[in-house]
C-alpha positions as CSV (number, residue, x, y, z in Angstrom):
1,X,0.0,0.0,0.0
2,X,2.9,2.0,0.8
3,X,4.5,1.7,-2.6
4,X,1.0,2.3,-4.1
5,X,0.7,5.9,-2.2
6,X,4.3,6.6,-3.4
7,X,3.5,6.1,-7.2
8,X,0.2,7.4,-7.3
9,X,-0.9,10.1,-4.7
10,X,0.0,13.8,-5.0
11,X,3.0,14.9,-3.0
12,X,0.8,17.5,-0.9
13,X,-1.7,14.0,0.0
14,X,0.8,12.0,0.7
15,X,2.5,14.4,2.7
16,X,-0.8,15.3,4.7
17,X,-1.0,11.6,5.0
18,X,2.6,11.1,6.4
19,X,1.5,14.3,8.9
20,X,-1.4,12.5,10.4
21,X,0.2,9.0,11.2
22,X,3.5,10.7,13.0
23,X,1.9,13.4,14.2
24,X,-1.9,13.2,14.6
25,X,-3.8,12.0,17.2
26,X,-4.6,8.1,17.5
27,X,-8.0,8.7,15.7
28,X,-6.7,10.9,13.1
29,X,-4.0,8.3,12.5
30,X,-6.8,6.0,12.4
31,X,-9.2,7.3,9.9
32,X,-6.2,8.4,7.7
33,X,-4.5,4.3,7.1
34,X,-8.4,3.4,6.6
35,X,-8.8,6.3,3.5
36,X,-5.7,5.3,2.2
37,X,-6.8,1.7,2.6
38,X,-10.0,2.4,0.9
39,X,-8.3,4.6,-1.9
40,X,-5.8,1.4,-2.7
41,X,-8.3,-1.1,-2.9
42,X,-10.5,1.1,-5.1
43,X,-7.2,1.7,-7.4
44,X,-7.3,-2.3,-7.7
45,X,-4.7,-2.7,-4.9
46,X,-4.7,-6.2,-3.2
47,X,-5.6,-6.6,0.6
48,X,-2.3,-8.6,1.3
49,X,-2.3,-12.3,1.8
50,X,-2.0,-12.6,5.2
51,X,-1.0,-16.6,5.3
52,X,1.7,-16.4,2.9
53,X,5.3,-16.8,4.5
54,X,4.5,-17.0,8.3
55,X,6.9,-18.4,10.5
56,X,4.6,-18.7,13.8
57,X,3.2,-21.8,13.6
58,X,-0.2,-20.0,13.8
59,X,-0.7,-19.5,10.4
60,X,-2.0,-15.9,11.1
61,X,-0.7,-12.5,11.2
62,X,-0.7,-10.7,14.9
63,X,-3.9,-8.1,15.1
64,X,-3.2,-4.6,17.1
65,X,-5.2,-4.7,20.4
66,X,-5.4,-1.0,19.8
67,X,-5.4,2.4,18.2
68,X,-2.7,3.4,19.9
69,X,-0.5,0.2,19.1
70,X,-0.8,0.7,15.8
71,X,0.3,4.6,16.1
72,X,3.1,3.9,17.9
73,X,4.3,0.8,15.3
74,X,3.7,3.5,12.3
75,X,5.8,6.2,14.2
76,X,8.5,4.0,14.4
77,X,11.5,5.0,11.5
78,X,11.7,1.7,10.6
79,X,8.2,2.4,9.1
80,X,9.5,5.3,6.7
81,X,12.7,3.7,6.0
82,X,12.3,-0.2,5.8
83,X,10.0,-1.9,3.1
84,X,10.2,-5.5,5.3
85,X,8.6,-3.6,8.4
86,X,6.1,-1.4,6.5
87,X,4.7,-4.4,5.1
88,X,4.3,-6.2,8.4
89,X,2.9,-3.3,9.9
90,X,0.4,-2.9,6.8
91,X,-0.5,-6.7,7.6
92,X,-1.5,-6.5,10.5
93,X,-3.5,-3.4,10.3
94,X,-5.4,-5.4,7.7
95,X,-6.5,-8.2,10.3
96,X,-7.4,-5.5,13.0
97,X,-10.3,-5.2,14.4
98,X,-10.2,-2.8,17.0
99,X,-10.8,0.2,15.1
């Protein structure tokens, strides 16, 4: 989804975007990842396949309990600067329920 936004949003929304989810609120960090979410799936993006490669033995990806836990894992600079975790973090936002 990541490399979608990169490729295909303006600067100035992507920008706005990248704002919200270091900087907002939890709710505004919410509500942004679930328009972006929306705008990739309408653009004929993939929801990712969540099975596909796991190592735990549980054959799942981990959900975030909370808002708030999924802020903080976006905040992180591995999120801006490492493909591997972005993607992790985007899977598991994808099997969470919480918000």
């Amino acid at each position: 989804m990541s490399e979608w936004a990169g490729e295909n949003l303006a600067d100035g929304d992507l920008e706005a975007y990248n704002a919200i989810v270091e900087r907002g609120s939890v709710e505004q960090a919410r509500v942004a990842v679930k328009g972006m979410y929306a705008q990739f799936l309408a653009a004929g993006g993939k929801a990712p396949n969540l099975n596909q490669g796991s190592t735990s033995g549980a054959g799942g990806v981990k959900a975030f309990g909370s808002a708030a836990s999924m802020v903080e894992a976006m905040q992180d600079p591995r999120y801006k600067n490492d493909p591997a975790y972005r993607e992790q973090i985007e899977k598991r936002i994808a099997v969470s329920n919480a918000f």
